[in-house]
Structure formats: C-alpha cells, structure tokens
C-alpha positions in Angstrom: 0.0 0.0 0.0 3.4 2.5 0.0 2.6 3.0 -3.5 -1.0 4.6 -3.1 -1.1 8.4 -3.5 -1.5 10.8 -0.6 -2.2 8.1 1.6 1.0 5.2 1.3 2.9 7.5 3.6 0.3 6.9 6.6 -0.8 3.6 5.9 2.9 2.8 6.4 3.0 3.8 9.7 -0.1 2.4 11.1 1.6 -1.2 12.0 4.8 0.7 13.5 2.6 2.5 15.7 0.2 0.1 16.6 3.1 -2.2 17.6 4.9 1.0 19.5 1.6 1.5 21.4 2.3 -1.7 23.7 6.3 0.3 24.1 6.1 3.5 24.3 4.3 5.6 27.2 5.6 9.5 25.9 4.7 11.4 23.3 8.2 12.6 22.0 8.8 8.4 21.8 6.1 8.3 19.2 7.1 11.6 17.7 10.6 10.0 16.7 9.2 6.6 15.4 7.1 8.0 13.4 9.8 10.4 12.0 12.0 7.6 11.3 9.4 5.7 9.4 8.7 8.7 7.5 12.1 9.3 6.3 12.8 5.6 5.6 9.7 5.4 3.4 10.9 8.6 1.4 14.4 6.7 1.4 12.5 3.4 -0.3 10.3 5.1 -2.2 11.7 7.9 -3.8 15.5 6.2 -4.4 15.5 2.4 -3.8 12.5 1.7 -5.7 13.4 3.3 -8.8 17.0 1.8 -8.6 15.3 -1.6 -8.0 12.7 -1.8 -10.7 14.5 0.3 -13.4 17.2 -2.2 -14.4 14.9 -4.9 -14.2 12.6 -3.6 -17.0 15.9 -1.8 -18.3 14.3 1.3 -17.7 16.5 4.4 -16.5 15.3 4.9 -12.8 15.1 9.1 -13.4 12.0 7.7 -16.2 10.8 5.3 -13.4 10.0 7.9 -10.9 8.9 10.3 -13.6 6.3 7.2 -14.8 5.0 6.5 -11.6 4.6 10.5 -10.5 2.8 10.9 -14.3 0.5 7.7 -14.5 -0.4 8.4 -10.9 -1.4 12.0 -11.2 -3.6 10.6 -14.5 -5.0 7.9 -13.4 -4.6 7.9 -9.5 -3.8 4.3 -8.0 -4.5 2.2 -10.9 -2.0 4.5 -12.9 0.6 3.8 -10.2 0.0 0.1 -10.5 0.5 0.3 -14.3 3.3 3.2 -15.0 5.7 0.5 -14.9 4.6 -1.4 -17.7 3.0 1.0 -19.6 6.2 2.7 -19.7 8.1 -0.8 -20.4 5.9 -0.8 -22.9 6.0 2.4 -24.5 10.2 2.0 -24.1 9.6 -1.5 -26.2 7.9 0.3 -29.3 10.5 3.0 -29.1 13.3 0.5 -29.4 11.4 -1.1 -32.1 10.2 2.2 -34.7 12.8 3.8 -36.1 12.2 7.1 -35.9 11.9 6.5 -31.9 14.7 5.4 -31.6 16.0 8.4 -29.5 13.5 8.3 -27.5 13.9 4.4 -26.7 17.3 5.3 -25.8 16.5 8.3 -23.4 13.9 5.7 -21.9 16.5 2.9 -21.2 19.5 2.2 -19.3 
C-alpha cells in the first residue's frame, strides 16, 4: 500500500505504531518513530524503488520515478499500479520504430 497516492505515507506507519503502542508511554517516543518511518519510506520510495525496478525492466530509474509521479497523477492508483509497464511498454515500441529510436534510448538504461 506505500505505492497509493497521498495516503501510502500513513498507511505505512499504522503497524509501526500500533506495535509502538504496547512500548512507548511519551509522546516525543512516538514523535521520533514515526519520524524515522517517514524518512525511511521517502528513502525506499523515492531512491531504492526506482534503482530496483529500473534495471529490471531496463528502464532508466530518473523515467521510473517520472512514470509513476505521471501515471499516478492521471490515473490515481491504478496508474501507479500500471506506470511501470505502460512505460516498459512504450520503451519496447520506441526501441522497435525507427524514428523513436531516441526516445527508446532516453527511456532505457
């Protein structure tokens, strides 16, 4: 669910914090769990997923995070869900057309 617009970031720290509520008695403990979680999401989300998932598809991971901001603003969650193929795909005609061929290449790795 860290892929879902607007909300991945909070439905990620639901189970840290439900787990933290049989820990932690202050507030400022909860305060810096939940802080951590929300840097270490960005971390995974922003950099590790695109590094992951680019060369697997052999798409450049600057064009993965582009795809899945793009598809997701267009088609919310189900455009998130699909950026990376549609873009595979889109990458695979490129390569394929001649006069994309540019474009194939700016697309790839």
């Amino acid at each position: 669910m860290s892929l879902v617009p607007y909300i991945g970031l909070p439905l990620a720290m639901i189970p840290p914090f439900l787990a933290a509520l049989a820990i932690y008695t202050n507030l400022a403990s909860y305060v810096i769990m939940l802080s951590f979680v929300a840097v270490f999401h960005m971390i995974a989300m922003n950099l590790l997923y695109p590094k992951i998932v680019g060369p697997r598809v052999h798409l450049n991971p600057l064009v993965v995070t582009i795809a899945l901001m793009f598809w997701s603003v267009i088609w919310g969650a189900p455009g998130l869900v699909l950026a990376i193929p549609l873009t595979a795909g889109i990458k695979a005609v490129c390569d394929n057309v001649a006069g994309l061929g540019p474009v194939g290449k700016f697309l790839g790795d």
